[in-house]
C-alpha positions as CSV (number, residue, x, y, z in Angstrom):
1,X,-0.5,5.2,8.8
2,X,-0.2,6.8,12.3
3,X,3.2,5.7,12.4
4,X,3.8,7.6,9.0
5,X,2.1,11.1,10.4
6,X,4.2,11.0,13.6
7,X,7.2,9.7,11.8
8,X,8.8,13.3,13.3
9,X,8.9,11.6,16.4
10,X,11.1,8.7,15.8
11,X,14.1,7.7,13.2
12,X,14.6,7.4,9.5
13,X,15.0,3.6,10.6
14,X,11.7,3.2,12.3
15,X,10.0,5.2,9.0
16,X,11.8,3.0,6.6
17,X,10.3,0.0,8.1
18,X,6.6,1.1,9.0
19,X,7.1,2.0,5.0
20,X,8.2,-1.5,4.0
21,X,5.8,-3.1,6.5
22,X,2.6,-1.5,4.5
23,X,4.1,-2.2,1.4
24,X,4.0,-5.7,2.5
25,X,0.9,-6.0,3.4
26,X,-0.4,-4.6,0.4
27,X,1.9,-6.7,-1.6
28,X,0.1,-10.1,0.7
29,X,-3.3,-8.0,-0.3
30,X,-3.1,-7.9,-4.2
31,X,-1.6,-11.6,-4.3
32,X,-4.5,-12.9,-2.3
33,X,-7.7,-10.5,-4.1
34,X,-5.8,-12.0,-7.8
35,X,-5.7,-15.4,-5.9
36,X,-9.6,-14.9,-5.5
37,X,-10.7,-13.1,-8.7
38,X,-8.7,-16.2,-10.5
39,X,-10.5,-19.0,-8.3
40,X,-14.3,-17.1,-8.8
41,X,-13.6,-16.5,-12.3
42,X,-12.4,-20.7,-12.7
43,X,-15.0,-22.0,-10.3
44,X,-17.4,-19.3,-9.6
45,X,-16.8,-19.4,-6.1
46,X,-18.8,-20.9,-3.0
47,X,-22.1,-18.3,-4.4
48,X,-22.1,-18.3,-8.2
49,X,-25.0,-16.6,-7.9
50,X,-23.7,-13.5,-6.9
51,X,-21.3,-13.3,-8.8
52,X,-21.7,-10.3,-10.4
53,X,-21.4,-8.1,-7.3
54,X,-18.5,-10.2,-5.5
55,X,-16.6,-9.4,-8.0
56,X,-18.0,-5.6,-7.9
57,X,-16.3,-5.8,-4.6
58,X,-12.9,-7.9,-5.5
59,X,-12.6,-5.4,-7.7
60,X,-12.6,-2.5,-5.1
61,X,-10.3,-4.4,-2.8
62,X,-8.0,-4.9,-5.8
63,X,-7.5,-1.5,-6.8
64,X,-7.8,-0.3,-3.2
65,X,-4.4,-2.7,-2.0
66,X,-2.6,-1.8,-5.3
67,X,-3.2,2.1,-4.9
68,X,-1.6,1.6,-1.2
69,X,1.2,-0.4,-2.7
70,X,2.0,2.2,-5.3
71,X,1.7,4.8,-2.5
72,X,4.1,3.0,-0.2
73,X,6.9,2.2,-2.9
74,X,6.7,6.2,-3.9
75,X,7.0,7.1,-0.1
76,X,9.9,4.7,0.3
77,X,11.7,6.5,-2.9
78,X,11.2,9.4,-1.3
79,X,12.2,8.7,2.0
80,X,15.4,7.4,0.6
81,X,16.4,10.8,-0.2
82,X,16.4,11.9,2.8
83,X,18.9,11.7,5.6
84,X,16.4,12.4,8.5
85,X,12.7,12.9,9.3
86,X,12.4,16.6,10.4
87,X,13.6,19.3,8.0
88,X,16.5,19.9,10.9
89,X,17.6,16.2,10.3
90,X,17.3,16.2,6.5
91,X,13.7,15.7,5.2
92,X,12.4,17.1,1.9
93,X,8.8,18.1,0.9
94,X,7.7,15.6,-1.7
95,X,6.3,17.3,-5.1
96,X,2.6,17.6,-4.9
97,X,2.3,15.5,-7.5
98,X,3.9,12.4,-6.6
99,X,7.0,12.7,-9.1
């Protein structure tokens, strides 16, 4: 994300792919969380007996990648749009709310 808040500093390129590295990631994050939440919920997992709170927490982790993947496709929509990173080079203020 610091790459993101100094974006000003560098290219469109360089934005473009810190964007699609984070979307990755969270991509590789939500695969692997479902991956676990499918294996605890066949096998209840190497502590059965806390089950009830791991998957409290798989939960969390869940929600928390796919909220960072949703955030980093809507940035790289936006940041399609525009033709450079300052408002010189041709960025745009996203709408507040995300549209």
């Amino acid at each position: 994300m610091l790459k993101i808040a100094f974006a000003d500093h560098g290219d469109l390129d360089a934005l473009s792919r810190n964007l699609d590295g984070i979307r990755s990631d969270a991509q590789a994050r939500v695969a692997y969380v479902d991956e676990r939440i499918r294996e605890y919920d066949t096998t209840g997992g190497p502590f059965p007996d806390r089950l009830p709170v791991i998957m409290l927490v798989a939960r969390f982790q869940r929600e928390h990648a796919a909220a960072v993947l949703r955030w980093a496709e809507w940035a790289a929509d936006e940041v399609a749009r525009w033709e450079g990173v300052t408002f010189e080079t041709g960025a745009r203020v996203p709408a507040a709310g995300g549209e």
